[in-house]
Every structure is written in C-alpha cells, then in structure tokens.
VEXDREN-2710 file (C-alpha; in Angstrom, 1 decimal):
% VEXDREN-2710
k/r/px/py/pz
1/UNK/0.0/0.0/0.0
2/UNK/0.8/3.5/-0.9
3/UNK/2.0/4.9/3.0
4/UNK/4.2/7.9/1.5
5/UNK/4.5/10.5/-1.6
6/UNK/6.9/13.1/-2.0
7/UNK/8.0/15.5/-4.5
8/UNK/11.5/14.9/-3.7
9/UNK/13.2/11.4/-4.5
10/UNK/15.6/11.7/-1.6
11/UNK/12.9/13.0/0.6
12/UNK/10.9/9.2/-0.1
13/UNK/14.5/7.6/0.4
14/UNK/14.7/9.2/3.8
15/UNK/11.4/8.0/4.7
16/UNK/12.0/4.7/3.3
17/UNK/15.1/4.0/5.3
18/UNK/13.3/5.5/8.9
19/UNK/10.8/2.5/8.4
20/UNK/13.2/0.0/7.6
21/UNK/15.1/1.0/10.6
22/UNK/12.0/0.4/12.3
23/UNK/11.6/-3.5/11.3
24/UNK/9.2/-1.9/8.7
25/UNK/9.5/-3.6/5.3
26/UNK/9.0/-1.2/2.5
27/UNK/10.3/-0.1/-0.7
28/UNK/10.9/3.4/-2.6
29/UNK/8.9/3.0/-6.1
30/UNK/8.3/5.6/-8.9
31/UNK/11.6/6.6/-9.3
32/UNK/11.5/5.9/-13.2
33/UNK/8.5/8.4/-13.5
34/UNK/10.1/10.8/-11.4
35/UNK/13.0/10.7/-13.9
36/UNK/9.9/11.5/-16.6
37/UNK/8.7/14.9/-15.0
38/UNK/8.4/17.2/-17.9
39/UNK/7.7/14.8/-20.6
40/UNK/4.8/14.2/-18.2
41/UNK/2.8/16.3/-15.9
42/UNK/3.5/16.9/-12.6
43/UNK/1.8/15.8/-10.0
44/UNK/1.5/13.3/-7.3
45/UNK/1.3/10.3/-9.8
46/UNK/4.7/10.8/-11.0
47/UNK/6.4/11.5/-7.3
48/UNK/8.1/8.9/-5.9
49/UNK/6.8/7.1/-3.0
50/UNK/6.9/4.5/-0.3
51/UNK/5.4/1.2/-0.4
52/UNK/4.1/-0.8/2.4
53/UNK/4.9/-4.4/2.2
54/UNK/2.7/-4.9/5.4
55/UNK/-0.9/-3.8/5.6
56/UNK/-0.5/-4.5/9.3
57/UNK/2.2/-2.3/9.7
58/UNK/0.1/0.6/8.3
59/UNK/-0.4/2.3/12.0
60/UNK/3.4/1.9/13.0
61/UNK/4.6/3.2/9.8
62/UNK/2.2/6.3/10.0
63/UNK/3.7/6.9/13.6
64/UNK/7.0/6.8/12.2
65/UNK/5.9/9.1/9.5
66/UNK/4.3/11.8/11.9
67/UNK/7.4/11.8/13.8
68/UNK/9.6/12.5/10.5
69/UNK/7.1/15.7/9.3
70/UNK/7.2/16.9/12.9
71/UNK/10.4/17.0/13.0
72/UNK/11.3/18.4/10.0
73/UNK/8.7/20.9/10.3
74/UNK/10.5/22.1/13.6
75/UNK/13.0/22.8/10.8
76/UNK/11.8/23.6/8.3
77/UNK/9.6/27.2/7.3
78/UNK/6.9/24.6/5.4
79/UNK/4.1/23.7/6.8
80/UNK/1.9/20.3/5.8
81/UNK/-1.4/20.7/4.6
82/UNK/-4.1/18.8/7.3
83/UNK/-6.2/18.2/4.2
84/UNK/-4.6/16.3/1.6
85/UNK/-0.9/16.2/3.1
86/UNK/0.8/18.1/0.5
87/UNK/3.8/20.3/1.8
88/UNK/3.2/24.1/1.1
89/UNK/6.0/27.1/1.8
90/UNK/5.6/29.3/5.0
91/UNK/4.6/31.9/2.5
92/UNK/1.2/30.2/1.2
93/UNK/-1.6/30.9/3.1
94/UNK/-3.4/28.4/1.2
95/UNK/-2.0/24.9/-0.2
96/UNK/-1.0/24.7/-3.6
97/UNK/-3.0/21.6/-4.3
98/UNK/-6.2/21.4/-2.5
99/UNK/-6.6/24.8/-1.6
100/UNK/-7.2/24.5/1.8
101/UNK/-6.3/27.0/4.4
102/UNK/-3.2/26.9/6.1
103/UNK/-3.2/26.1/9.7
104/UNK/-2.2/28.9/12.2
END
C-alpha cells in the first residue's frame, strides 16, 4: 500500500530507510516516472513514494511518518497541509493543491 508520496526522490528515500530502521518492510517506487517529470505532468502520480509491504504495519509506519514531518517541520519554514498532506511554503496561506487553508 501507498503509505508515503513526496516530490523529492531523496525526501521518499529518507522516509523509506526510517521504516526499515524500524523492522518496517518497505520499498521506494516511482523513481523511473520521477525521472519522466516534464515529458509528463507533474503531480502526485509521477512523485516517488513508499510502499508498504505490510498492511498490518500501516499504524506503526504512519507513527513513524508523523514523527519524520514533525520533526522536519520544527525545521523547516513549510508547513503540511491537514487536508490532503501536501507540503506548502511558510509563505502560502493556502496549499497549492487542495486549496485549503493553512493552519495557524
């Protein structure tokens, strides 16, 4: 199952390797449409992500995923949309993809 997207290769890498430290078998996948953006559109189905080998380990990996963006919010000036996920600048007062308001 789909458990992480990103718009960064390394960034799903990162990820990837957290939840493997974790006993958390997964795999990075996408990487060969990533390579494509521009002869394709953008957008989240050409982004790398992180595949979950184990349904099971869905809640785990999500904790482990929390604590990642929580972290790298602390710092980092983005902020994470509560809507649909995406990561927006500090400067957006809306996201890019959904629209929705940025938190406070």
């Amino acid at each position: 199952m789909k458990i992480f997207v990103s718009n960064l290769l390394l960034e799903a890498h990162i990820v990837s390797h957290l939840l493997q430290q974790e006993k958390i078998q997964c795999e990075v996948r996408g990487e060969g449409l990533f390579g494509l953006q521009g002869e394709l559109p953008f957008g989240e189905e050409t982004n790398p992500y992180v595949w979950l080998l184990d349904a099971h380990k869905e809640r785990e990996a999500l904790g482990v995923i929390e604590t990642y963006r929580n972290n790298h919010e602390l710092n980092s000036s983005n902020w994470y949309c509560t809507k649909c996920g995406e990561e927006n600048e500090r400067q957006f007062s809306a996201c890019w993809h959904c629209s929705s308001v940025a938190p406070n």
